[in-house]
N, C-alpha and C positions, 0 to 999 in steps of 0.2 A: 379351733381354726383361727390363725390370723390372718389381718389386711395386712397385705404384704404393701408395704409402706410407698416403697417405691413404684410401685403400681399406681396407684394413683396420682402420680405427678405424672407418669407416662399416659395416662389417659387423658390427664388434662390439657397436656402439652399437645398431645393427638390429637383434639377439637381444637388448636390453638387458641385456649383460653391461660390467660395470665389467673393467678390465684388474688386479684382483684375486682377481677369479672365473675369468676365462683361464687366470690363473697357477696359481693352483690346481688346475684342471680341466688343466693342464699340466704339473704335478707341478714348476712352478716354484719358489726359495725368496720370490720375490719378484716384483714386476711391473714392476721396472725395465727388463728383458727385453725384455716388450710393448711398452712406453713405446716404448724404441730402435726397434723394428723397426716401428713405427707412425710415428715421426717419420724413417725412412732413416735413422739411424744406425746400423744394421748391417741384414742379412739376415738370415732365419732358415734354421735346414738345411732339408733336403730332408724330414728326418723331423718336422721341428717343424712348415713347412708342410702335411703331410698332417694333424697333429694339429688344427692350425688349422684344415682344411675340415670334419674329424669335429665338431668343436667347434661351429663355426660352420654347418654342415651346407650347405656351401658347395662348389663345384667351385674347382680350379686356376684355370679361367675366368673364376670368379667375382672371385676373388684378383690376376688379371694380368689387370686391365683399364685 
């Protein structure tokens, strides 16, 4: 099963968080990071995506769709 890439930018966009506020709220140095894992170019771990559903107050489910 993948993260359907584009899902996650629509969930982000849906709490109106920019992918600077993510990073942030992700204790990231930067939002390159998001960027990548929004367009498929990498994965995030397992611990990033739990941060991501706290974040986004979103299930696994919501995330793998």
């Amino acid at each position: 099963m993948n993260i359907h890439a584009n899902n996650l930018k629509a969930i982000r966009i849906s709490k109106g968080l920019t992918q600077k506020q993510v990073a942030s709220l992700m204790e990231k140095q930067c939002e390159d990071r998001i960027s990548e894992w929004e367009q498929g170019k990498r994965m995030p771990s397992v611990q990033n995506l739990l941060k991501l559903c706290e974040i986004y107050k979103a299930s696994l489910a919501d995330i793998y769709k």
